[in-house]
Backbone bond lengths (Angstrom), bond angles and torsions (degrees), N, CA, C in turn:
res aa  C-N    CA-C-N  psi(-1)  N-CA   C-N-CA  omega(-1)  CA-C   N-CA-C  phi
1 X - - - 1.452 - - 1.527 108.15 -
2 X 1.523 108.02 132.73 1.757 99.10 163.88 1.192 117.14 -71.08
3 X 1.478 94.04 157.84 2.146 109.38 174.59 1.150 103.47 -66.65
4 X 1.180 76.79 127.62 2.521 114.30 170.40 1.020 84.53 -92.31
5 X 1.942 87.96 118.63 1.793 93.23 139.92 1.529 110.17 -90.93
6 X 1.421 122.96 146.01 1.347 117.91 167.08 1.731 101.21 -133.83
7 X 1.225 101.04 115.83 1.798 117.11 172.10 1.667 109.68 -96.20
8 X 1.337 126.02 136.67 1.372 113.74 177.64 1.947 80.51 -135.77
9 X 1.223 101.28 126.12 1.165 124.00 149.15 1.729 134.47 -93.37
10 X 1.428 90.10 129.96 1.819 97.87 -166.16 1.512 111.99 -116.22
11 X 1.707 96.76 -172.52 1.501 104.44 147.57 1.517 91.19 -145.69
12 X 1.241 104.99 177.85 1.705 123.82 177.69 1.521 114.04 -70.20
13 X 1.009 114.42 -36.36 1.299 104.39 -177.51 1.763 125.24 -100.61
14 X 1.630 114.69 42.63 1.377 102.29 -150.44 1.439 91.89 -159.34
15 X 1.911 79.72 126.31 1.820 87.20 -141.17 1.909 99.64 -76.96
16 X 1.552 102.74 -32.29 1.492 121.89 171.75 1.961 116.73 -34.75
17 X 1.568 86.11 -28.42 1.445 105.03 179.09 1.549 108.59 -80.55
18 X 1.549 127.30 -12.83 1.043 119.65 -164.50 1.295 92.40 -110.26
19 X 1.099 115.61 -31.24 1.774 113.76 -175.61 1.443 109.09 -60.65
20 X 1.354 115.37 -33.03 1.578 125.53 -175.86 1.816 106.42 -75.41
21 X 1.229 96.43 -34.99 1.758 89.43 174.80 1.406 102.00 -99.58
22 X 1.011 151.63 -14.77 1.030 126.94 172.62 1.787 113.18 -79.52
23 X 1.167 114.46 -25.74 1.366 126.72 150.71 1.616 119.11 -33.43
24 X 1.275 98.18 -70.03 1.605 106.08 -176.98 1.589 97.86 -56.05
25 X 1.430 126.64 -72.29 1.102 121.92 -164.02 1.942 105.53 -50.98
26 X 1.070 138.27 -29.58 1.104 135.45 170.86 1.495 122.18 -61.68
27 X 1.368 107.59 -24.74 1.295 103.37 -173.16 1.803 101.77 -106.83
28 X 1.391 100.23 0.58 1.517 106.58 174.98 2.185 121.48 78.14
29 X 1.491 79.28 34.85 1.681 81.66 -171.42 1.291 97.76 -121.49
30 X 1.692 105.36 133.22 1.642 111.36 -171.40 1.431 114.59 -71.81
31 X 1.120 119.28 150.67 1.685 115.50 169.11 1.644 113.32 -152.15
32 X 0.704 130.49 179.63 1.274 148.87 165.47 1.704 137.32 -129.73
33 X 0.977 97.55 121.85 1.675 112.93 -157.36 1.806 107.29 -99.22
34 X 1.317 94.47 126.52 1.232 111.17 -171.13 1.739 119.63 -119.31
35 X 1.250 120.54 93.33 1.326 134.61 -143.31 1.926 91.55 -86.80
36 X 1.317 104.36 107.67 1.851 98.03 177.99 2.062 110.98 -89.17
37 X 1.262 115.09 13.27 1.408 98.04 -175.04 1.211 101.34 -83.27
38 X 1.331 146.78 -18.41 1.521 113.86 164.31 1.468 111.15 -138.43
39 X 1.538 101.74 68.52 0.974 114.64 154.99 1.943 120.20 -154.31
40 X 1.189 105.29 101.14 1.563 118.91 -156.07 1.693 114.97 -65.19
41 X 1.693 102.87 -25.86 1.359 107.46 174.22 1.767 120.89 -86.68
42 X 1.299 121.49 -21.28 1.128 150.74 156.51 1.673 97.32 -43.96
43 X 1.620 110.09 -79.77 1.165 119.44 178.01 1.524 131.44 -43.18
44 X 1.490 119.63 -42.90 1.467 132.38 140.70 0.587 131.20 -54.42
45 X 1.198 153.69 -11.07 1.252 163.40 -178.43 1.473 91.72 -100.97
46 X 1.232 132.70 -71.12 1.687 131.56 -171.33 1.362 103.26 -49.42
47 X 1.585 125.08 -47.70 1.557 121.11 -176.34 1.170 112.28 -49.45
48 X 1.945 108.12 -62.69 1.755 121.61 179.37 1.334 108.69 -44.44
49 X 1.853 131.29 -23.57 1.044 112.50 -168.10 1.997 107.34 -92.29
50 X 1.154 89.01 -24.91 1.839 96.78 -157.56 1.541 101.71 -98.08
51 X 1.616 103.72 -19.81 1.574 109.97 -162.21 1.916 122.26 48.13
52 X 1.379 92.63 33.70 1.673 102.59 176.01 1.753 104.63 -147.28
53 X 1.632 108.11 137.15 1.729 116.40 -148.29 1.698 86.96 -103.25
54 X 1.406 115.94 13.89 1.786 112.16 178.81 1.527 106.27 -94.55
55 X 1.551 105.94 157.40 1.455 96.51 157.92 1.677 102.35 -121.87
56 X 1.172 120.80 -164.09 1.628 136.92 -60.84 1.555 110.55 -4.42
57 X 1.056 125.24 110.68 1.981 130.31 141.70 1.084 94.25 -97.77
58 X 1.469 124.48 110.27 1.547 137.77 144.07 1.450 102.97 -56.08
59 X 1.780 120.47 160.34 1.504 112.06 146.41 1.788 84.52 -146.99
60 X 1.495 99.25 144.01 1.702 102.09 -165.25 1.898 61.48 -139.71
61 X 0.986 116.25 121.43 1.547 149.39 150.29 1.292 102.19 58.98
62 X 1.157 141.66 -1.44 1.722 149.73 145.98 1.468 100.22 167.28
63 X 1.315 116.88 -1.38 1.604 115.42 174.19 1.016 109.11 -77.67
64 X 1.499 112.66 135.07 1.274 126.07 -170.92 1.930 102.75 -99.52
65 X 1.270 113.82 123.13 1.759 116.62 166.90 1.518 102.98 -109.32
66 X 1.479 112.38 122.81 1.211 110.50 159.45 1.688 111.05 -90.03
67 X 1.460 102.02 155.09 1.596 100.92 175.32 1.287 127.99 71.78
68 X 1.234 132.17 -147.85 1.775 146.05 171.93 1.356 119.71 -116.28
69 X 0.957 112.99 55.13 1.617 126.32 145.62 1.536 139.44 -61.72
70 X 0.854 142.56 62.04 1.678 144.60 -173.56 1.461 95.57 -48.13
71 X 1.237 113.52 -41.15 1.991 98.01 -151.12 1.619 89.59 -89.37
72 X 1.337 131.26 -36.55 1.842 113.48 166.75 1.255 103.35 -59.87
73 X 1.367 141.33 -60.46 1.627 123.80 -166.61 1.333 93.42 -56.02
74 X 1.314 135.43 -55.68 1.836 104.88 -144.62 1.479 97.33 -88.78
75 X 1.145 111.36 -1.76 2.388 105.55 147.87 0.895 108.82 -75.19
76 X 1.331 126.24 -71.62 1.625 112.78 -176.55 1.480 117.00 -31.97
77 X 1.348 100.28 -49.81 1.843 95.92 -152.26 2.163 92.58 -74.63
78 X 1.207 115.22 -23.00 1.335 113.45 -168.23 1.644 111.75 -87.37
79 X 1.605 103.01 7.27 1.523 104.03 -170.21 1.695 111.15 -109.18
């Protein structure tokens, strides 16, 4: 299989955000978490990309998941 990137972008207080990593870590797929509350260009940049002001934005190889979805991440990440 080729290397997944998987990015999960957060904030601290958001529990939807935890369900999504604790997800990943359950299913054993690496990612990296990218915390946007204090950082505003980070944060613009995620809106301009997804055109949605929520977090969890997953991106598992340029696919974008909004929210808590299990059955889109484990397509994405298996595609």
């Amino acid at each position: 299989m080729p290397q997944t990137t998987t990015t999960v972008y957060t904030s601290a207080f958001c529990p939807v955000c935890d369900m999504v990593k604790n997800l990943l870590i359950s299913l054993e797929i690496p990612f990296q978490e990218v915390n946007v509350d204090m950082n505003p260009i980070i944060r613009a940049r995620l809106i301009a990309k997804t055109r949605r002001l929520s977090v969890p934005q997953t991106n598992i190889n340029g696919k974008w998941i909004s929210g808590f979805h299990p059955e889109k991440i484990m397509k994405a990440w298996n595609e």
